[in-house]
C-alpha positions as CSV (number, residue, x, y, z in Angstrom):
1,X,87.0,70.7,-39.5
2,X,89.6,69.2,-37.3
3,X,91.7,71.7,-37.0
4,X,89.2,74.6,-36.6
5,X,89.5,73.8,-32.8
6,X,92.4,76.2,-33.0
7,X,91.0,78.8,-34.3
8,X,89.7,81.9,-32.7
9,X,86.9,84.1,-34.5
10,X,85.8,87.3,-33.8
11,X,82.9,89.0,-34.8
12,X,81.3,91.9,-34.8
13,X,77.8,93.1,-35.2
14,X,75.4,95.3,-33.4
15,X,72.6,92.8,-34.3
16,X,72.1,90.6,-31.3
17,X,70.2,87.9,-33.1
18,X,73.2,88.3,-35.9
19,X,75.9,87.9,-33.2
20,X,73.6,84.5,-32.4
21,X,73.3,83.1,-35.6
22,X,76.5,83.4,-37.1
23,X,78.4,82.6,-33.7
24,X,76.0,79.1,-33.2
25,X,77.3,78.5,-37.0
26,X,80.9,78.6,-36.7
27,X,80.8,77.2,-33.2
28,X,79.0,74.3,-34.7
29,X,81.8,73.5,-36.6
30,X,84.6,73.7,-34.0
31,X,85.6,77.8,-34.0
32,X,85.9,79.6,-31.0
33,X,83.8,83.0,-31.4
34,X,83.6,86.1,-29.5
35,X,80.9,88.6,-30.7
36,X,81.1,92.0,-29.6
37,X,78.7,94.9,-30.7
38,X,80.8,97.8,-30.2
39,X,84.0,98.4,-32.2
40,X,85.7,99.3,-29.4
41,X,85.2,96.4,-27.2
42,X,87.1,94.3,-30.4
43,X,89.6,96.7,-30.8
44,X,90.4,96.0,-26.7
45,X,90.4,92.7,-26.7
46,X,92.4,92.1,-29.9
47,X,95.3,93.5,-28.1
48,X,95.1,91.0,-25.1
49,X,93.7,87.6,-26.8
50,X,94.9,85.6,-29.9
51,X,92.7,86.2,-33.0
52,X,93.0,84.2,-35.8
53,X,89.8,85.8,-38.2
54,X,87.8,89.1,-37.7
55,X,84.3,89.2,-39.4
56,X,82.9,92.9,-38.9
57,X,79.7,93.7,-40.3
58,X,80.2,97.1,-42.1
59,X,76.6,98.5,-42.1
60,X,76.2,98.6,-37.7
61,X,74.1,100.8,-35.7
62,X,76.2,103.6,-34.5
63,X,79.5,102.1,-35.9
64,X,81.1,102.2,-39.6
65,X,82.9,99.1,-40.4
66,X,85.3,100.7,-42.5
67,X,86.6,102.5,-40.0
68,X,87.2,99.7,-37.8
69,X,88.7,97.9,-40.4
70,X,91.3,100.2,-40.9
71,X,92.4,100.8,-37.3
72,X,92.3,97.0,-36.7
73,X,95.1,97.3,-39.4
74,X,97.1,99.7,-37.8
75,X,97.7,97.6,-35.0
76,X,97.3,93.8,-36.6
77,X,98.2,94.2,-39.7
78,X,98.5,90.5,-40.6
79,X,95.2,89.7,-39.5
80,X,93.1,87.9,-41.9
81,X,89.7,90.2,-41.9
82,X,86.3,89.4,-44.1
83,X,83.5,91.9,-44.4
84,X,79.5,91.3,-44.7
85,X,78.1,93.9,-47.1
86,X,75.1,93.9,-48.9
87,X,74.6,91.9,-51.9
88,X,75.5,93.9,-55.1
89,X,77.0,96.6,-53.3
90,X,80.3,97.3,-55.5
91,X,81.3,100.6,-53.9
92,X,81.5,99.1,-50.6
93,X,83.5,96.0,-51.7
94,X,86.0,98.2,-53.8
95,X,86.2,100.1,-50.4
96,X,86.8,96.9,-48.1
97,X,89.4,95.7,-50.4
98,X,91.1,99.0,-50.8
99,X,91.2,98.8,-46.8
100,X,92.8,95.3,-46.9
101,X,90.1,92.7,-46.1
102,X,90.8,89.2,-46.8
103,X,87.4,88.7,-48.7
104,X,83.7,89.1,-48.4
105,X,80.7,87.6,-47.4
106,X,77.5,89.0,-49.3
107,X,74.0,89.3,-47.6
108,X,71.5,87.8,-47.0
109,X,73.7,85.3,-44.9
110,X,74.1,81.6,-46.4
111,X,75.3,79.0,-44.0
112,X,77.0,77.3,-46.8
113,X,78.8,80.1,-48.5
114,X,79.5,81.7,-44.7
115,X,81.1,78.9,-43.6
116,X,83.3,78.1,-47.0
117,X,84.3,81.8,-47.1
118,X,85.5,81.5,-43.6
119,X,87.2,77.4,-43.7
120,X,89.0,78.5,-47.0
121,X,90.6,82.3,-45.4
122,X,91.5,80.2,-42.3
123,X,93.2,77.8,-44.3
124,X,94.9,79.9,-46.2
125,X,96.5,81.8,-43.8
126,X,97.7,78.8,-42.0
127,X,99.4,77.0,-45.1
128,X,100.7,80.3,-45.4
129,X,102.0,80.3,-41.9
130,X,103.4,77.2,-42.6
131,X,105.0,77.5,-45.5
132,X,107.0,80.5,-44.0
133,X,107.9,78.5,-41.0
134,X,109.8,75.9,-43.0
135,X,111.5,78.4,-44.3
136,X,113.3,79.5,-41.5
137,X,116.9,77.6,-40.4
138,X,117.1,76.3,-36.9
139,X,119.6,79.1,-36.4
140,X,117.3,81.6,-37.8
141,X,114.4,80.1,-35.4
142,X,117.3,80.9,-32.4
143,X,117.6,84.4,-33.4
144,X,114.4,85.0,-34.0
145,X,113.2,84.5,-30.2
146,X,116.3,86.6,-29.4
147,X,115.1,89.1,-31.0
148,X,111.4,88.6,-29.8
149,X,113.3,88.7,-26.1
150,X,114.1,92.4,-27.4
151,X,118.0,91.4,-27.7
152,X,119.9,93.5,-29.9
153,X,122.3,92.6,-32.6
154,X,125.3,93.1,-30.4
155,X,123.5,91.2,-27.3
156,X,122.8,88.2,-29.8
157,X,126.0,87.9,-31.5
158,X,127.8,87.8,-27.8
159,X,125.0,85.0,-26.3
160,X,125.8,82.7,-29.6
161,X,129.5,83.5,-30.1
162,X,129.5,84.6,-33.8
163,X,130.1,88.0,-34.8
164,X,128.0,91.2,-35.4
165,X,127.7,90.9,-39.2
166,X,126.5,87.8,-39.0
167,X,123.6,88.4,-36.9
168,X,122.8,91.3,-39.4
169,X,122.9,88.6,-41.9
170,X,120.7,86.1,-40.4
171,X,118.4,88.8,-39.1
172,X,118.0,90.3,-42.7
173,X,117.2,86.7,-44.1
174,X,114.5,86.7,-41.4
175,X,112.8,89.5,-42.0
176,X,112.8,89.1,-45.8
177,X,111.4,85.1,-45.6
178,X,109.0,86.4,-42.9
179,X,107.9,89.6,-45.5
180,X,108.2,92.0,-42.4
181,X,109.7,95.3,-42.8
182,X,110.6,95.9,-39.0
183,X,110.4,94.7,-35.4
184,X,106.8,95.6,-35.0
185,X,105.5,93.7,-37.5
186,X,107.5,90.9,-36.7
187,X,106.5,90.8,-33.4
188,X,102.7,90.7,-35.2
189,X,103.9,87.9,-37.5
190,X,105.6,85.9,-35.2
191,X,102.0,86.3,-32.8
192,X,100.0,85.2,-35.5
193,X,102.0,82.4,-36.4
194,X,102.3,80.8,-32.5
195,X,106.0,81.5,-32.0
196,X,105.2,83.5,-29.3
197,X,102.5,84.2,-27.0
198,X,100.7,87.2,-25.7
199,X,100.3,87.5,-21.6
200,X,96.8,86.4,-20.2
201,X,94.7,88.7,-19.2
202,X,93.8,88.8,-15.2
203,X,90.7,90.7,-16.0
């Protein structure tokens, strides 16, 4: 539980009492939570704050949790994501998982199994994180915060004295260890994995 001081949930529910109870549980073990009840207030603030875990509630009033799922995965696609559906509802699970969530959480809402679902994705994803960041050489590390400086190959390979191709090199070992497929997602990687940070909002 240590370590869950690090972590920042979001959830989403148009249920007031919902948002109460689920936020009391996870702050109660050391999460951070914001709840929001509209999809498009999460979809704001995930691109100004750091997220580590979404929990939407697919069945909302006025909002269809699907859909949100798959626009939060447009823009973070990294981003661990569990779903609360009704128990026994296969059709909707084969539909969350088709959209890319993490895992689900089944209803009616069990501390115990809430709380395990949401510990075990969160650990996951940072061993994952981790295991990718030993991955990386200390030159690689260099040239990745070049590149998150929006440096280009050229710019690089003059600022550390070594030649073009090898930039390409190193930056093609990057991308693979880091299983990104251009700069966006890199940029989305390297957010979610606290190489960089993004601005705070003066709001």
């Amino acid at each position: 539980m240590a370590n869950n001081a690090r972590q920042h949930v979001f959830f989403v529910d148009s249920e007031p009492k919902v948002q109460k109870l689920v936020g009391r549980t996870l702050e109660q073990v050391g999460f951070k939570v914001s709840c929001f009840s509209r999809a498009s207030g999460c979809l704001e603030q995930l691109h100004s704050q750091l997220c580590n875990l979404l929990i939407i509630n697919v069945k909302m009033t006025g909002v269809d949790g699907i859909e949100l799922l798959k626009k939060v995965k447009l823009i973070k696609p990294l981003l661990p994501v569990l779903v609360i559906i009704r128990s026994g509802d296969v059709p909707m699970a084969r539909m969350a998982f088709k959209a890319g969530v993490s895992d689900i959480i089944e209803k009616p809402l069990n501390r115990k199994s809430l709380l395990s679902t949401v510990e075990s994705t969160v650990k996951w994803n940072d061993r994952t994180h981790s295991l990718e960041n030993m991955l990386l050489t200390k030159t690689e590390m260099g040239i990745l915060r070049l590149i998150l400086d929006g440096k280009n190959n050229k710019e690089i390979a003059n600022m550390l004295h070594r030649s073009m191709r090898t930039i390409e090199v190193h930056r093609s070992h990057i991308m693979r260890k880091l299983r990104v497929h251009n700069v966006v997602h890199l940029v989305e990687r390297s957010i979610a994995k606290g190489l960089i940070e993004l601005p705070i909002s003066r709001y």
